[in-house]
N, C-alpha and C positions, 0 to 999 in steps of 0.2 A: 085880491084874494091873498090870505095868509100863506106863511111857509106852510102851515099846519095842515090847513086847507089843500093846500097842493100836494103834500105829501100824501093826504087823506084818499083823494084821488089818484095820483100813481100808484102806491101800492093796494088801493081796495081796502084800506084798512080802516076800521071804525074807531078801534080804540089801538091804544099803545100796545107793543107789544107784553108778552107777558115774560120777565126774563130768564132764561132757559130754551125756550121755545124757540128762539132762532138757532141757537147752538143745535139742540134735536134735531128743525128741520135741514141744516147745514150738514149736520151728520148723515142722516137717512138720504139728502141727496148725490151725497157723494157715492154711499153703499151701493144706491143704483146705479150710478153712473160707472163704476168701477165691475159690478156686475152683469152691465149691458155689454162691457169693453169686456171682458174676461168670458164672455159664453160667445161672444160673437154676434149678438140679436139685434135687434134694434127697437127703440122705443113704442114705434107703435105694433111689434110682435108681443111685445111685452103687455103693453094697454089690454091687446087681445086676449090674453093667457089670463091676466088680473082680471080679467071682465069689465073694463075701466072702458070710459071714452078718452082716445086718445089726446085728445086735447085737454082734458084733465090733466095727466102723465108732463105733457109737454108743459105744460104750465109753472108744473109742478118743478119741473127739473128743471125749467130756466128760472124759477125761484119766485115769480110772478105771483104766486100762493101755495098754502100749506094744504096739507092730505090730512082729514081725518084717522082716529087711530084702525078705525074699519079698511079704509081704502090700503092705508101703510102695511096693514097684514095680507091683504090682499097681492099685493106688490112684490112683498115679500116670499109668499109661500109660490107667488108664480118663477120666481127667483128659486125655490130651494133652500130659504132663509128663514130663518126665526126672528121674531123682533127682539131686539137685544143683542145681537149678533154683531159683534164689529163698530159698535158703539163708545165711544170713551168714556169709564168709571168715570159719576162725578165727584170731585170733592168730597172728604166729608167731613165735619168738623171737630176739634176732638172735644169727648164728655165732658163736661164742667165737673168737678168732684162736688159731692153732695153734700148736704149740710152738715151730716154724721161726720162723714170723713172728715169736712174742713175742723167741727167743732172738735175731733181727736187730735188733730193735727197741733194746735192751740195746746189741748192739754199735755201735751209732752213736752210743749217748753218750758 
């Protein structure tokens, strides 16, 4: 069997990931884990609140697979949380100057 192969099977995953996606789900599961520790709960009160099966949740939080953005809101609002909430800005690149500009630019030399 491949490493690819093997890898395919530990994580459940078909394809590669897509990049960002793990950063997101990395974030989202720390938010919960920091708001399970900060209300006092625990994970499978929480499943129940989100209307989740709790072995989705546990899955989820020991990283084993990712949440849809349905389940994440879910999660969230049983939390008191918004999505977007405590998430790190990404990046963002700066504008290229436009062709106008660049071609002014030129003409004042």
């Amino acid at each position: 069997m491949t490493a690819e192969a093997i890898e395919k099977v530990a994580t459940g995953r078909k394809r590669p990931p897509i990049e960002g996606r793990d950063t997101l789900s990395r974030q989202l599961r720390e938010l919960v884990r920091r708001a399970i520790e900060r209300d006092g709960t625990t994970a499978h009160a929480l499943a129940r609140a989100a209307d989740l099966d709790p072995k989705v949740l546990a899955r989820f939080l020991d990283g084993a697979s990712g949440v849809t953005l349905s389940t994440a809101d879910r999660i969230a609002a049983a939390l008191n949380l918004r999505l977007g909430e405590g998430f790190a800005k990404p990046a963002r690149a700066k504008p290229k100057a436009s062709r106008a500009a660049k071609s002014r630019g030129r003409a004042a030399e």
